[in-house]
C-alpha positions in Angstrom: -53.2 -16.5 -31.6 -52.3 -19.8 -29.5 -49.5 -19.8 -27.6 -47.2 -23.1 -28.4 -46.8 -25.5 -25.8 -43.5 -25.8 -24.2 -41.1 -27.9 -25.8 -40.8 -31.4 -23.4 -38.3 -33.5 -25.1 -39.1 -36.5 -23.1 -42.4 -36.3 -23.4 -42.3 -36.0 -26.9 -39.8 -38.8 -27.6 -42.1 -41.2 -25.2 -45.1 -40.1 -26.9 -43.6 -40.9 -30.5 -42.1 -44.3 -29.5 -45.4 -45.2 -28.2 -47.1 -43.7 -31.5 -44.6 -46.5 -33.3 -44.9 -49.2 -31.5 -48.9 -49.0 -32.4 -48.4 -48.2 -35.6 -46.3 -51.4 -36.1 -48.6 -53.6 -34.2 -51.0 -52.4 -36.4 -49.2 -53.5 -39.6 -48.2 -56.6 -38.2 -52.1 -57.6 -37.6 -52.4 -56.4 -41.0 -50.3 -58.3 -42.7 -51.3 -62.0 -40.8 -54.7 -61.6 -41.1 -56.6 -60.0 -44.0 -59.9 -59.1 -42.5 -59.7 -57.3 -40.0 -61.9 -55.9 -37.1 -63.2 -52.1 -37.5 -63.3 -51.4 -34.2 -59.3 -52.9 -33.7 -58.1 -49.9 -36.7 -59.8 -47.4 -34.9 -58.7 -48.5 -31.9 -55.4 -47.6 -33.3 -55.7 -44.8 -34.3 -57.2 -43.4 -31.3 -54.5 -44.2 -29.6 -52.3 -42.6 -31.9 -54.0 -39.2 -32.2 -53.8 -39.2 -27.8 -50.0 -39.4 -28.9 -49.7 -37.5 -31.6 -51.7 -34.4 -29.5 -50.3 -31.0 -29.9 -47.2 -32.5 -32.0 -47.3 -30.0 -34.8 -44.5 -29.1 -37.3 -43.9 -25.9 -35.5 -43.5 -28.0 -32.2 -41.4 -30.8 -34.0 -38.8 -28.1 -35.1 -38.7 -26.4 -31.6 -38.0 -29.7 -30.6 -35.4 -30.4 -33.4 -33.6 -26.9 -32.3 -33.7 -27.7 -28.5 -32.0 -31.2 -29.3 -29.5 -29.3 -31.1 -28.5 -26.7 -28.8 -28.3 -29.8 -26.3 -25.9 -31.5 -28.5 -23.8 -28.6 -29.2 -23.5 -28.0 -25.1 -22.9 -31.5 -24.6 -20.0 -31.4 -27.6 -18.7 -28.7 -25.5 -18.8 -30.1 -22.1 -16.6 -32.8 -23.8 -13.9 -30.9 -25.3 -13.7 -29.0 -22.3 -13.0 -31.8 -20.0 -10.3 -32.8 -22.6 -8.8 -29.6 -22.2 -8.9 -29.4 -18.7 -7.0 -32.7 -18.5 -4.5 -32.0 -21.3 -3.8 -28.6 -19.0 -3.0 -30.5 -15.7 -0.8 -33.1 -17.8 1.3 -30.2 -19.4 1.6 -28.9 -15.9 2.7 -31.6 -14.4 5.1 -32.6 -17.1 6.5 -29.3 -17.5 9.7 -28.7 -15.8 9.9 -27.2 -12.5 12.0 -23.8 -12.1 13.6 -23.7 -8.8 16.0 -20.3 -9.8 15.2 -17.5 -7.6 12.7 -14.9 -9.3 14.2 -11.8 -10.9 12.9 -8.7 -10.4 12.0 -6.3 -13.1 14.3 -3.6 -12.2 17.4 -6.2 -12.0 16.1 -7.3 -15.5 15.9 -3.8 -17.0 19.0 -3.1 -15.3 20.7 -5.6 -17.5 19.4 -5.1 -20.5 20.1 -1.5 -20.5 23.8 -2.8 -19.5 23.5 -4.5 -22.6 22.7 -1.8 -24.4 25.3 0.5 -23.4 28.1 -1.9 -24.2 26.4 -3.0 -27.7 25.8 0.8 -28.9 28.5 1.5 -31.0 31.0 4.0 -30.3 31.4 7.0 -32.3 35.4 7.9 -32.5 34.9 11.6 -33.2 32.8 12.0 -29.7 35.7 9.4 -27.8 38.3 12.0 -29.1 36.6 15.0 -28.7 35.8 14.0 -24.9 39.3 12.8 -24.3 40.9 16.4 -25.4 37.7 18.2 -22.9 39.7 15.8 -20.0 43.2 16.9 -20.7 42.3 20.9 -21.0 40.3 20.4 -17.4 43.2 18.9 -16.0 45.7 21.4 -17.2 43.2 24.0 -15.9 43.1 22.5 -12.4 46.7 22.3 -12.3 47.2 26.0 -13.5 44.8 27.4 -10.7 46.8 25.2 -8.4 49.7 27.1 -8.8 48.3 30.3 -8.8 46.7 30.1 -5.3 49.8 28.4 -4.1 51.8 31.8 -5.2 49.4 34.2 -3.9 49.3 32.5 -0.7 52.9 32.7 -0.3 51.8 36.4 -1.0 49.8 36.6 1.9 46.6 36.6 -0.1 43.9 35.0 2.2 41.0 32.7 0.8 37.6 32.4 2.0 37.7 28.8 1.7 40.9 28.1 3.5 38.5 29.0 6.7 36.6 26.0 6.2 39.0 23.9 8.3 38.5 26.2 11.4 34.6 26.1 11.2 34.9 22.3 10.6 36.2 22.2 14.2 34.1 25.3 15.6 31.1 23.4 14.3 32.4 19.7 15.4 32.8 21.2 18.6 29.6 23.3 19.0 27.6 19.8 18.1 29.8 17.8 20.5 29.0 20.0 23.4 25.1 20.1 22.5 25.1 16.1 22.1 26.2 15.7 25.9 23.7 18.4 26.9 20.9 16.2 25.1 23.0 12.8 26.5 22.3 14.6 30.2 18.6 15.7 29.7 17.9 12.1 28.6 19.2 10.5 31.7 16.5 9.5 33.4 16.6 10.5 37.9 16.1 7.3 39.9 12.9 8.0 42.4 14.1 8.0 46.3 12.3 5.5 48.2 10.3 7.8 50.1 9.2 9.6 47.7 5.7 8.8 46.5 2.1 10.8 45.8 -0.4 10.2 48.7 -3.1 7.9 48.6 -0.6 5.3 47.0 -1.0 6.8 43.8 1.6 5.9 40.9 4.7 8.7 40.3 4.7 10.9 37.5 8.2 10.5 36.6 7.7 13.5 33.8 6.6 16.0 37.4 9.2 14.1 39.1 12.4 14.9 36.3 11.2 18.1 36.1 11.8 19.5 39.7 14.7 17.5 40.2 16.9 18.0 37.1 19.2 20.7 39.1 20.5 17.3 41.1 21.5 15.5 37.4 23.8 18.0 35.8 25.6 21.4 36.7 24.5 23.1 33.8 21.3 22.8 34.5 21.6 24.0 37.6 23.0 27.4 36.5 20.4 27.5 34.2 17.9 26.9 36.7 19.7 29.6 39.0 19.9 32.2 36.2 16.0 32.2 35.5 15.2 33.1 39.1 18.4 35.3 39.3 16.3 37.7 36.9 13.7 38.4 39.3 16.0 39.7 41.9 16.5 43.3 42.4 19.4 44.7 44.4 18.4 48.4 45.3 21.0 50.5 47.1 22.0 50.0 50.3 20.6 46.7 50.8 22.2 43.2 50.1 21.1 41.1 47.7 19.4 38.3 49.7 16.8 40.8 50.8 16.4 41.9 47.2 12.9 40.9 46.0 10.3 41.6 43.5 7.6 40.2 46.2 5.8 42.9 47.8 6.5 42.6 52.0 3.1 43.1 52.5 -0.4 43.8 51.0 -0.2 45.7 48.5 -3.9 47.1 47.6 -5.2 47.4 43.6 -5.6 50.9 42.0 -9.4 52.4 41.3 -10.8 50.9 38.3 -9.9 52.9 35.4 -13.9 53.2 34.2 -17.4 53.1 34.9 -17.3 49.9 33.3 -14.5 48.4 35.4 -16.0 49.3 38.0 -19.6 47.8 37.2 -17.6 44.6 36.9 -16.0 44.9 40.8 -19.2 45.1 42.5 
């Protein structure tokens, strides 16, 4: 089976009008002169069959389709430029909106305002809940009295300590608030102090070992924690109290074989 030829639409339309022109020169010779030459009709129609090559039915209706499908884009191209431009002239003649945008949650916001006020309002339900207030009220009142009376009783309540630890607490938070206010304030560096080799302070280091200088309570703090490794034994003051051995004080034997394995 032969492959058809591709379809060349210019070829083809050159190769036809070429085919017509020679077929109407041919007729015109024809019809002026009644003999004619041999040799000029098959002249002719050479030349026509070197047009005519390859140009089949099958080819002519490939072509046909092709010129089709090329109209039908072409149709399109058009209508899609008109649309285009009918776009950008409804944009630029539609109004501009210069009102801030609103938010969907402000817009559902509203409409379930809307809602609320346009659902209608069921009288039995109204009443019902109005009756519900009053007997609260009434109830709040009642217990009112009573704890006023037992009171005067000397009947003591639980909650009338709240005041009290109001203040306790208030007081408790104050107190840690200037302890936190005092760690926080930063110790300005004395002049001559500074790391060798002109190396840059660590202020952290630096805060550290002088915090007893910013605040008293630290101080006693600091005083305290060393306090607890004092020991005053009998008879002797407490300045010469210490849990720092005097002198060398030698380790005990290794306690195993092991141990020992380990110390030589």
């Amino acid at each position: 089976m032969v492959a058809s030829p591709n379809v060349n639409l210019s070829d083809l339309k050159r190769r036809l009008a070429q085919a017509r022109i020679e077929k109407e020169q041919g007729d015109s010779e024809l019809q002026t002169s009644p003999v004619v030459d041999a040799s000029v009709i098959q002249h002719a129609m050479n030349s026509a069959d070197r047009n005519l090559l390859n140009v089949t039915d099958e080819y002519l209706q490939r072509a046909l389709n092709k010129q089709l499908k090329l109209d039908k884009h072409k149709a399109w191209r058009k209508r899609h430029r008109e649309r285009k431009k009918n776009e950008k002239h409804d944009d630029r003649a539609r109004p501009i909106d210069v009102s801030p945008p609103q938010s969907s949650e402000i817009v559902d916001q509203k409409s379930i305002e809307k809602a609320v006020h346009e659902r209608p309002v069921d009288k039995q339900q109204q009443r019902r809940i109005q009756q519900l207030t009053t007997v609260a009220e009434k109830l709040i009142h009642l217990r009112d009295l009573r704890r006023k009376k037992l009171e005067t009783k000397g009947h003591f309540f639980p909650e009338s300590g709240d005041d009290f630890y109001n203040k306790v607490k208030a007081a408790a938070l104050t107190k840690d608030n200037d302890k936190d206010d005092n760690e926080d304030t930063p110790i300005q560096p004395h002049a001559d102090d500074k790391w060798p080799d002109d190396q840059p302070l660590d202020t952290n280091a630096y805060n550290f070992w002088l915090q007893g200088w910013t605040s008293v309570d630290r101080l006693v703090r600091i005083r305290q924690e060393w306090d607890q490794y004092v020991i005053s034994p009998q008879g002797q003051p407490s300045s010469m109290a210490s849990r720092i051995p005097p002198t060398m004080v030698a380790p005990p034997p290794p306690s195993s074989q092991i141990w020992a394995s380990y110390s030589k």
